[in-house]
C-alpha positions as CSV (number, residue, x, y, z in Angstrom):
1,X,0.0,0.0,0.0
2,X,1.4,3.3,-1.2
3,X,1.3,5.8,1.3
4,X,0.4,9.6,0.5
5,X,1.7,12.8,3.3
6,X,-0.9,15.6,2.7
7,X,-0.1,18.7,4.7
8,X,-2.6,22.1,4.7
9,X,-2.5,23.9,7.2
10,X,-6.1,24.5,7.0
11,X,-8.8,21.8,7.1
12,X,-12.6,21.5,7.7
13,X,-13.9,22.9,9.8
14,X,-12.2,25.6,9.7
15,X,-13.6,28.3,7.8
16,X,-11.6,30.0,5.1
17,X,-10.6,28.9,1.4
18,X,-7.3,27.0,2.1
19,X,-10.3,25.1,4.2
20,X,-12.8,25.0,1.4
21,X,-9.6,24.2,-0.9
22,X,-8.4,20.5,0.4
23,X,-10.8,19.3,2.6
24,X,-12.6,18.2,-0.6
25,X,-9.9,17.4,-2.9
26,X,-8.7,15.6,0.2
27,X,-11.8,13.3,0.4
28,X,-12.1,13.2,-3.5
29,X,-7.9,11.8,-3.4
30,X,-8.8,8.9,-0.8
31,X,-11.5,8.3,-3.2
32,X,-9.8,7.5,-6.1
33,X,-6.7,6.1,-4.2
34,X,-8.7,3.5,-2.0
35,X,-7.6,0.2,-1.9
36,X,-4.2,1.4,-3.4
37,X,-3.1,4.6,-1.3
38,X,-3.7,5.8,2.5
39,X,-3.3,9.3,2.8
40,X,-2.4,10.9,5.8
41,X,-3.6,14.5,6.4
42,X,-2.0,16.6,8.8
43,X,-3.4,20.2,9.5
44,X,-4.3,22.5,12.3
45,X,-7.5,23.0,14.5
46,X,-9.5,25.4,13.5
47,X,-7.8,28.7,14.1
48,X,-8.4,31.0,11.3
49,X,-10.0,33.6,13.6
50,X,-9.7,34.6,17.4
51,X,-13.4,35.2,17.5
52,X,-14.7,31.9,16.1
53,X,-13.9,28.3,16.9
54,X,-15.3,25.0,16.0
55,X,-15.0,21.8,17.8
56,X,-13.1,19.3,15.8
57,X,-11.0,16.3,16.8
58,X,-7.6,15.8,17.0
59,X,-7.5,12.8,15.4
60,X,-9.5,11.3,13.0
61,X,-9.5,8.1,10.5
62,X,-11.9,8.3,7.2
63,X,-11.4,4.7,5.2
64,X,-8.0,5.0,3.9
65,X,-7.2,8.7,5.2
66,X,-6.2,10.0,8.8
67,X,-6.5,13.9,9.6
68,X,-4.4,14.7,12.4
69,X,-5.3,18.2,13.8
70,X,-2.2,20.1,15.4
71,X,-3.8,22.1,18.1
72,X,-1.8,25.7,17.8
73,X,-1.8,29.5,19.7
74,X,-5.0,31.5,18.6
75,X,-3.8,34.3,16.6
76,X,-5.0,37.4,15.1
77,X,-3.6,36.8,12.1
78,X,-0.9,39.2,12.4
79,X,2.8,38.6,11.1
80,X,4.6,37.4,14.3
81,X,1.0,35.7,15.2
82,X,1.7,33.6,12.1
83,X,4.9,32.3,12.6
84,X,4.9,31.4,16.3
85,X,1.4,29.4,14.8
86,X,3.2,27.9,11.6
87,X,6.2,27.7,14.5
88,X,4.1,24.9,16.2
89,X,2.5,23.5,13.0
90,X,6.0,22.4,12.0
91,X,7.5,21.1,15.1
92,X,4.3,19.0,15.5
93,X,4.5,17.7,12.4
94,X,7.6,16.1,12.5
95,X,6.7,14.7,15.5
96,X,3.7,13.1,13.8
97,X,5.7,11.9,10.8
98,X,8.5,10.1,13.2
99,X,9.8,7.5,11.4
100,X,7.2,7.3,9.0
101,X,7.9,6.2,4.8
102,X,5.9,8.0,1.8
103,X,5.8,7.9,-1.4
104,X,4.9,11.4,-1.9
105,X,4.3,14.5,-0.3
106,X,1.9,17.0,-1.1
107,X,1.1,20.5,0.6
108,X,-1.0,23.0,-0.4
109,X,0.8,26.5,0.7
110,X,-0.5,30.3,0.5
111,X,2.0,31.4,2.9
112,X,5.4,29.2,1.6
113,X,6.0,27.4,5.2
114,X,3.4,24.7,4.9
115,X,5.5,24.4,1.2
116,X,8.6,24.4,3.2
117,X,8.0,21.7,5.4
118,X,6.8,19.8,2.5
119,X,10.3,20.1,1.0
120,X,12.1,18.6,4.2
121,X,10.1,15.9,4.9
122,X,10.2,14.9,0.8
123,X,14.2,15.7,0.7
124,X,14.9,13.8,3.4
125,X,12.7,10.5,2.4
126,X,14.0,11.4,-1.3
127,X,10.7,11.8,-2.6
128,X,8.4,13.4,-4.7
129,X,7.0,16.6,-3.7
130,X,4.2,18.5,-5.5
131,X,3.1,21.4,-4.1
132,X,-0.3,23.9,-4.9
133,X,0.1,27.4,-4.3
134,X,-2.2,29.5,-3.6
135,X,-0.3,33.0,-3.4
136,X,3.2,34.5,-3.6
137,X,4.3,34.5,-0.1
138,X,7.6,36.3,-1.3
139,X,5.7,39.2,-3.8
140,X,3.0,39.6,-0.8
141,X,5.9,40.5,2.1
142,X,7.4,43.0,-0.6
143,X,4.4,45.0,-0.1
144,X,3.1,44.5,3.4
145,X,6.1,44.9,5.1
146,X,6.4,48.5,5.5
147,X,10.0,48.6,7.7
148,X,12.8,48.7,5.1
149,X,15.3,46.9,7.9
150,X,12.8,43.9,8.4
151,X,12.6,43.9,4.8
152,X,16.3,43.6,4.5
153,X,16.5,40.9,6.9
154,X,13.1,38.8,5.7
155,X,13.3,39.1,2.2
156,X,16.6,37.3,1.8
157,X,15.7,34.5,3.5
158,X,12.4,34.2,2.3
159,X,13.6,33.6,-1.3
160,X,16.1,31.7,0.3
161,X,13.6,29.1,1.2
162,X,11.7,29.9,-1.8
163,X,14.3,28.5,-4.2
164,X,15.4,25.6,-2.0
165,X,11.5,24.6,-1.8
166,X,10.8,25.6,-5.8
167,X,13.2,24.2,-6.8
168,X,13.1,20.8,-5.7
169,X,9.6,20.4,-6.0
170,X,8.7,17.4,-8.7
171,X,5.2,19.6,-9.3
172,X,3.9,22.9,-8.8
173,X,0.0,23.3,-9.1
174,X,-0.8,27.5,-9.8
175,X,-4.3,28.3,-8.5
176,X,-4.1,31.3,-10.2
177,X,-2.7,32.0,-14.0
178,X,-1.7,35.2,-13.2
179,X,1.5,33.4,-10.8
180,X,2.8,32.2,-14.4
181,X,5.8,34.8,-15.2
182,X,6.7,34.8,-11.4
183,X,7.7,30.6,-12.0
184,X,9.4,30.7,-15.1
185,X,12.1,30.8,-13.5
186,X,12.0,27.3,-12.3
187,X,11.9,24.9,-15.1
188,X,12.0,21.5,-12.8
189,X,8.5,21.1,-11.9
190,X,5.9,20.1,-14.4
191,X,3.0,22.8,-13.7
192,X,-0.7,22.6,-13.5
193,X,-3.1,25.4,-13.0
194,X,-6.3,23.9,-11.2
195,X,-8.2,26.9,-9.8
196,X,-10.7,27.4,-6.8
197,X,-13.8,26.3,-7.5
198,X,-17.5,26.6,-6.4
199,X,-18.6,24.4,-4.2
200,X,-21.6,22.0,-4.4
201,X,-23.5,24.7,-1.3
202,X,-23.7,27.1,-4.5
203,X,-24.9,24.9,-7.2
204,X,-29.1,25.2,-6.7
205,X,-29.7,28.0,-4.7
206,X,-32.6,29.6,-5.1
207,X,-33.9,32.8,-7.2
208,X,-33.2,36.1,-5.4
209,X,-36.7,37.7,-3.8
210,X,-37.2,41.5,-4.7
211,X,-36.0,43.6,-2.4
212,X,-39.2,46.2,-1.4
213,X,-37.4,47.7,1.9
214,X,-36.0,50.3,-0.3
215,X,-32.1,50.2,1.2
216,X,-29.7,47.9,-0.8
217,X,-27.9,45.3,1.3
218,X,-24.2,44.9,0.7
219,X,-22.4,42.1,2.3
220,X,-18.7,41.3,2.7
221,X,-18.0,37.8,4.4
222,X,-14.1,36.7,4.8
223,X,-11.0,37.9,6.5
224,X,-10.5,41.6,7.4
225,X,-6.7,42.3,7.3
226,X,-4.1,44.3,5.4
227,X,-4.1,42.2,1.8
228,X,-8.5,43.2,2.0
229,X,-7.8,46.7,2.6
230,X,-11.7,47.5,3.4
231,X,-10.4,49.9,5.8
232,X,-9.6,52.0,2.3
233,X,-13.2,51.6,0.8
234,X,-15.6,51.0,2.7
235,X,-15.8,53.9,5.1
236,X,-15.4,55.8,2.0
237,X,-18.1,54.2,-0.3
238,X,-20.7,54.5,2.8
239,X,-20.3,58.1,3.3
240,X,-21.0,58.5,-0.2
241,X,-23.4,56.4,-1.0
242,X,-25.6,57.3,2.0
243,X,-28.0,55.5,4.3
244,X,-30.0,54.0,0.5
245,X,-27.4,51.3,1.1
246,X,-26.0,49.2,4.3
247,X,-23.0,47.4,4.2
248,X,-22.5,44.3,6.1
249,X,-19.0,43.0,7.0
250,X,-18.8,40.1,8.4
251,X,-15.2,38.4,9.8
252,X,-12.0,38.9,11.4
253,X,-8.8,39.6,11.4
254,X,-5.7,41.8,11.4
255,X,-6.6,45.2,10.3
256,X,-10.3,45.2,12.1
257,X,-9.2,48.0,13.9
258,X,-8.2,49.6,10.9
259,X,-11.5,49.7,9.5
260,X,-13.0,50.8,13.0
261,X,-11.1,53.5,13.3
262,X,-12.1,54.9,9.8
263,X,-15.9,54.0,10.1
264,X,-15.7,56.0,13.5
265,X,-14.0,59.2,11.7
266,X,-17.1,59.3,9.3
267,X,-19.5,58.7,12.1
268,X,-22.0,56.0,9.6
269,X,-24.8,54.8,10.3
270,X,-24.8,52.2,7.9
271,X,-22.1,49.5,8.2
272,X,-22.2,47.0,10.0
273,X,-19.7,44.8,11.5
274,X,-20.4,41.2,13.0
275,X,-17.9,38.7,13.7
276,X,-17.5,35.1,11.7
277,X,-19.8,32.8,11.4
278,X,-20.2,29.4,10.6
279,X,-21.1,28.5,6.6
280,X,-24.6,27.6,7.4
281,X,-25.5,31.0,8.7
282,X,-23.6,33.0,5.9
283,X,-25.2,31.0,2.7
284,X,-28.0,32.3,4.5
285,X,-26.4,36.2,4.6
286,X,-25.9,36.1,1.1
287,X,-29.6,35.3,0.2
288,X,-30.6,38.0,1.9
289,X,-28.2,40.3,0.1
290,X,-28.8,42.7,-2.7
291,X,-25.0,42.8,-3.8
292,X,-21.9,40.5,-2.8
293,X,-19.0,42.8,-2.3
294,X,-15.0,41.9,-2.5
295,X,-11.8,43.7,-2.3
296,X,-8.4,43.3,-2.5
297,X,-5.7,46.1,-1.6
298,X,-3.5,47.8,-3.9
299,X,-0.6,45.7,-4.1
300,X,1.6,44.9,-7.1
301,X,1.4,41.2,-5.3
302,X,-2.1,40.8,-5.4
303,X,-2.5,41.7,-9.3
304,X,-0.9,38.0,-9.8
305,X,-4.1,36.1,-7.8
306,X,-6.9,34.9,-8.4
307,X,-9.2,35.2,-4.7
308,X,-11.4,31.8,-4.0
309,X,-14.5,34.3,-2.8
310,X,-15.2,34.9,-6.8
311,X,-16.3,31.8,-7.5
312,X,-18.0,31.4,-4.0
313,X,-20.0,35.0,-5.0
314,X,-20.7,34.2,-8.4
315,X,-22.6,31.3,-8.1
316,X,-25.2,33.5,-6.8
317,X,-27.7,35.1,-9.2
318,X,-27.1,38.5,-7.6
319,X,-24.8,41.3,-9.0
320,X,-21.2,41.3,-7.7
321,X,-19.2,44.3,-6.5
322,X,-15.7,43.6,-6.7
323,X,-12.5,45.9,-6.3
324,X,-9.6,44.3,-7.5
325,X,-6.9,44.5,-10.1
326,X,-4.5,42.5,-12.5
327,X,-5.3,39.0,-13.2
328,X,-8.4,39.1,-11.1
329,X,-9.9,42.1,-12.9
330,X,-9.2,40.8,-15.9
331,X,-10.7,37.3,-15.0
332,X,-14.0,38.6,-13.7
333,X,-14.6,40.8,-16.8
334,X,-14.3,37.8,-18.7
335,X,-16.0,35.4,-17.1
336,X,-18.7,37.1,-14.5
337,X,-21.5,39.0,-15.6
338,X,-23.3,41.3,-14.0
339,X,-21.0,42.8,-12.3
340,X,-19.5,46.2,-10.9
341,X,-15.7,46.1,-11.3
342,X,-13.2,49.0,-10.5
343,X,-9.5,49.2,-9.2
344,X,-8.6,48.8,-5.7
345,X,-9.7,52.1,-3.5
346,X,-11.4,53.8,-6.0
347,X,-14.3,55.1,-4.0
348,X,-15.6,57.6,-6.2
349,X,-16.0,54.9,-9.5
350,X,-17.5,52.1,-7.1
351,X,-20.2,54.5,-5.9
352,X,-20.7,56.3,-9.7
353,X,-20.9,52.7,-10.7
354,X,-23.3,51.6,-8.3
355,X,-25.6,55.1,-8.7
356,X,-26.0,54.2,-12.4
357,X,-26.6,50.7,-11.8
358,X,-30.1,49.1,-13.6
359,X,-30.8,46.4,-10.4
360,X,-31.3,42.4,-11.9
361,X,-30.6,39.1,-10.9
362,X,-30.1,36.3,-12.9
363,X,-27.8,32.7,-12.7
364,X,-24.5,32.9,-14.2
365,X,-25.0,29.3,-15.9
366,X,-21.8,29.1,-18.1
367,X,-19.7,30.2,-15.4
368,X,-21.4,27.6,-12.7
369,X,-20.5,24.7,-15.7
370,X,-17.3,26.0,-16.1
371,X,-16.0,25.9,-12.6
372,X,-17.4,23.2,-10.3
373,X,-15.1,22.6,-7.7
374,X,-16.1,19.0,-8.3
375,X,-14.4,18.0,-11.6
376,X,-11.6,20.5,-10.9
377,X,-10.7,18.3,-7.8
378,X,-11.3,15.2,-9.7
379,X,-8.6,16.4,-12.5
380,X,-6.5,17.6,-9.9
381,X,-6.7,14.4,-8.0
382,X,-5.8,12.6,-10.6
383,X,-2.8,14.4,-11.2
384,X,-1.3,14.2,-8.1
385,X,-2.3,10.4,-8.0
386,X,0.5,10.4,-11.4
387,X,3.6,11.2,-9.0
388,X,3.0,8.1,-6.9
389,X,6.5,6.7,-7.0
């Protein structure tokens, strides 16, 4: 029996899209490997956000897959937060793996340390290592990290670890096309580019209800830190747009008070601002919401990716306000109708946009065929299946 390592740091049921990401491909890899692979699946408790937490167990077995759930310090998403968490996530790991043989390692990685351990456990078992990334941990610290000394002393060592873990990798899985140029210049892995996808929630919902209140409801569901940047357009947009529209933010995270502090300079009336919740109670959000809002900030980083909410908000028959650039701008103007789209932070075009806007609904049908998560997962499965040794 072959034996598969799978390493996320994020696993159901946690509650964010490296979450929504492998806990299905996951299932859909034992599926197609049973009887010939066990795949072991090590990944954190649910931790995503200080202000929410699930109960899950440490340990579980699932037919021919184990999840092993490394309990680690709640964070706030912040940078030190993250590495005394990815810190523990490591050190635990190895202790998990002991002495145990693969035949392959896979890790899914945004941040490049869940890629990192991937690398040492496959170098040292001389193995195959493919790896999916879902952002450019390297191009994202360029632009978040405002201190030009820690950038000296980061950066290096980040692309230090970058090229080691690149480099060696057997396969490298892009989530989002626009990441293409960045890898060209590693030419050892074979490369894939299975996206996000929408999930089988967001496949038969049901027709939006007109809206007779008379105020337009705007919702924004996910994390609420620096690489969002709603503290740059929200505040702004409200003021603007007046009390004919409420927004609704729901979530957590690192630049909250960020946000606060601007919504309390423009004294608004209507935003709102709930903590997470669980999936249940947000598919039930969205129905009630005239327009499903996303934003990314203005960061030459984030014009490479391609954010997992798209597809979860397009599935929906309700217009989509979105804010972002590069690949993502250009992806959504091809593929999403119905839609608002304008460049990170520009207030003024969002709310001249929105002004002019005819209101309808309708299903996006082509773009719900195109993009089940479902046969992406089964196509991706498949291909990691390929590098069994």
């Amino acid at each position: 029996m072959k034996k598969i390592l799978y390493l996320t740091f994020y696993f159901e049921p946690d509650l964010c899209a490296g979450s929504f990401r492998n806990s299905p491909l996951a299932n859909e890899l034992a599926r197609q490997l049973d009887g010939i692979a066990e795949i072991d699946v090590i990944t954190t408790l649910p931790n995503r956000y200080k202000t929410f937490s699930t109960e899950a167990a440490e340990f579980e077995k699932r037919g021919n897959m184990t999840i092993n759930r490394i309990v680690i310090p709640k964070h706030q998403s912040g940078f030190v937060d993250q590495i005394k968490s990815f810190k523990t996530y490591f050190f635990e790991t190895n202790k998990i793996i002991g002495d145990k043989k693969y035949d392959l390692v896979f890790a899914s990685s945004s941040r490049l340390f869940t890629a990192y351990l991937g690398y040492k456990v496959a170098k040292k078992q001389r193995i195959p290592l493919y790896l999916d990334i879902r952002d450019i941990f390297v191009d994202t610290m360029k632009d978040v990290l405002t201190s030009k000394s820690l950038k000296a002393m980061v950066l290096p060592a980040l692309k230090r670890v970058e090229k080691k873990t690149f480099g060696y990798a057997s396969h490298i899985n892009l989530i989002s096309g626009g990441f293409k140029s960045y890898f060209s210049k590693y030419s050892k892995p074979g490369y894939s580019s299975f996206s996000n996808g929408i999930d089988n929630e967001f496949l038969d919902l049901e027709p939006t209800e007109p809206n007779v209140s008379g105020t337009r409801l705007i919702t924004y569901a996910g994390n609420i830190g620096e690489g969002q940047g709603l503290h740059k357009i929200v505040p702004q947009a409200a003021a603007k747009l007046g009390n004919s529209y409420q927004f609704l933010i729901i979530g957590d995270g690192g630049a909250k008070q960020k946000l606060i502090d601007e919504l309390s300079k423009f004294n608004l009336t209507n935003v709102e601002l709930r903590g997470p919740v669980s999936r249940k109670e947000l598919l039930e959000i969205y129905k009630q919401s005239d327009f499903l809002f996303l934003h990314l900030n203005d960061y030459e980083a984030f014009k490479k990716v391609l954010p997992s909410k798209i597809f979860e908000l397009a599935a929906y028959d309700k217009p989509v306000i979105a804010g972002v650039g590069g690949f993502a701008n250009q992806f959504i103007a091809e593929n999403v109708e119905n839609r608002i789209l304008f460049l990170p932070g520009q207030a003024d075009d969002m709310v001249n946009q929105l002004e002019s806007y005819d209101y309808h609904t309708g299903f996006r049908t082509e773009f719900l065929q195109n993009f089940k998560r479902d046969a992406i997962n089964a196509n991706m499965a498949k291909s990691i299946a390929s590098y069994l040794s």
